[in-house]
Residue, then its C-alpha position, 0 to 999 in steps of 0.5 A: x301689114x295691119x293698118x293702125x285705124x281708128x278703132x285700133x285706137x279705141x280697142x287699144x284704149x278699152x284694153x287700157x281700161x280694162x287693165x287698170x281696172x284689173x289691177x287696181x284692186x292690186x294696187x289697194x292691196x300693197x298701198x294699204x299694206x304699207x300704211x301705217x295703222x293710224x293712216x289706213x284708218x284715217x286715210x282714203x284708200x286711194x290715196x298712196x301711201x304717206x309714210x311707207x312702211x314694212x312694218x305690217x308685215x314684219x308684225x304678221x310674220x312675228x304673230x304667235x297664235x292662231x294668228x301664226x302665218x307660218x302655221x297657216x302657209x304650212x297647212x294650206x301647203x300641205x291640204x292643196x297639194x295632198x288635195x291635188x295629188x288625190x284628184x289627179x291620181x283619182x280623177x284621172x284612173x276614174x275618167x278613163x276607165x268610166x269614159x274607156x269602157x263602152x257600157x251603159x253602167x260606165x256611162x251612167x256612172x259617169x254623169x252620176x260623178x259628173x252631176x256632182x258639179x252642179x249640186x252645192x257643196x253645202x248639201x253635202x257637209x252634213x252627212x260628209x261631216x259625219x262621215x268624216x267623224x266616224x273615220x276620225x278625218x277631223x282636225x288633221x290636214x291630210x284628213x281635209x285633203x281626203x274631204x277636198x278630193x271626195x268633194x272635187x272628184x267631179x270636176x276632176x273626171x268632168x276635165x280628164x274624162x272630156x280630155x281623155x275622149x279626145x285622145x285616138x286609142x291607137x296608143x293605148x292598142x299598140x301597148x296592149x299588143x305590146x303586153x302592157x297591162x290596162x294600169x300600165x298602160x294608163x301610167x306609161x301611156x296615156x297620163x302623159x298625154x294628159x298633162x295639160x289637163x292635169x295642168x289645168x285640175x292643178x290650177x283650179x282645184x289649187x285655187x279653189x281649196x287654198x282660197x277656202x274658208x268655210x269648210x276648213x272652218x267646220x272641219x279643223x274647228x277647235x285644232x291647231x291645223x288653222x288654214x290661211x283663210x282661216x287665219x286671215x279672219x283671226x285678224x278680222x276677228x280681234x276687237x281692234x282691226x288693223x287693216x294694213x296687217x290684213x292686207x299684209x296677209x292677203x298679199x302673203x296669201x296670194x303669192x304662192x298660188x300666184x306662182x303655180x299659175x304662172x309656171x302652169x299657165x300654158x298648160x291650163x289654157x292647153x286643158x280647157x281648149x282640149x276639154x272643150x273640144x271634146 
């Protein structure tokens, strides 16, 4: 029987305060959303909501424009997922043939992906850009997807590659003996066993490209293919800031990627303690 002491109480209270603090700037979010514009402006933030009202986000779902929400949901939809089938399918064939084969080449191509992750992104958008002009990538959602996969590739092969490390090669034997052939036997065999790392790629490469600003800024400038973010800051933007309309967005934006987290919460725990085993 565990005994309720004293510094049970103190660590009850620590994570009592930790919590709200956690939620607190959740709190700002929806007590702003449902202010009237005179009372954002006017009023402390803190302060809870006089007059609550729905009509920030009646207002935002009703902009036509780049402000159009349903055009920013539409294509941060499309760029995350086509960017996330792209790193698990890429990531995953990379890691395990890199981290399968027991050549020198393999494993120096393998930390040359993986040093990847230490270099800023921002080192690359020139040349990438370029790149991307010339094979007429710009100003095409799919076209960022191809950009965030190129981008996000070593982190992808850092999470499968340290998962696949871990996993015994008595499975991947017995099909070979069984007549399957190396991409079967990845299919039919090992991705499987890779779910929680394909979890865990899903939730972190999700988050990072639905929440980005500065590249779909560069590479969709000038075309109707405006990202959430980008969209947010057309509110930021106008000559006249009504802040309970951006909150109202901020809080549209942060559903979905709020639901994939918690669908796939287990299996994100699930790849970073496999991973980090390895």
């Amino acid at each position: 029987m565990i005994r309720y002491t004293k510094w049970t109480l103190a660590r009850e209270i620590v994570m009592w305060v930790c919590a709200v603090i956690m939620l607190l700037p959740f709190y700002l979010l929806v007590n702003t959303a449902l202010k009237t514009p005179a009372d954002a402006i006017g009023t402390p933030a803190f302060e809870p909501a006089l007059r609550p009202t729905f009509d920030s986000f009646i207002a935002i779902f009703q902009t036509g424009g780049t402000s159009n929400i349903f055009v920013g949901l539409f294509n941060s939809a499309v760029i995350t997922a086509g960017a996330v089938i792209g790193l698990i399918v890429v990531g995953g064939v990379t890691a395990y043939v890199l981290t399968r084969r027991l050549s020198r080449v393999s494993t120096w191509l393998y930390y040359l992906i993986l040093a990847g992750i230490v270099v800023p992104a921002q080192l690359g958008l020139v040349p990438l850009y370029i790149g991307a002009r010339t094979v007429g990538l710009l100003g095409s959602p799919l076209g960022m997807a191809v950009i965030y996969v190129a981008m996000l590739t070593p982190l992808a092969v850092f999470l499968y590659g340290g998962f696949i490390r871990a996993l015994p090669t008595e499975y991947e034997e017995a099909a070979t003996i069984d007549g399957a052939s190396p991409l079967r036997t990845y299919v039919q065999v090992v991705f499987p066993l890779l779910s929680p790392a394909t979890g865990t790629i899903a939730i972190l490469t999700g988050l990072i490209v639905w929440n980005d600003f500065f590249t779909p800024l560069i590479f969709l400038n000038g075309s109707d293919s405006a990202t959430l973010p980008v969209v947010v800051y057309s509110y930021v933007n106008g000559i006249i800031v009504q802040w309970n309309n951006i909150f109202a967005v901020l809080i549209v934006a942060l559903l979905p990627i709020t639901v994939l987290y918690l669908i796939m919460q287990k299996k994100f725990i699930q790849g970073f303690s496999g991973g980090l085993k390895s």
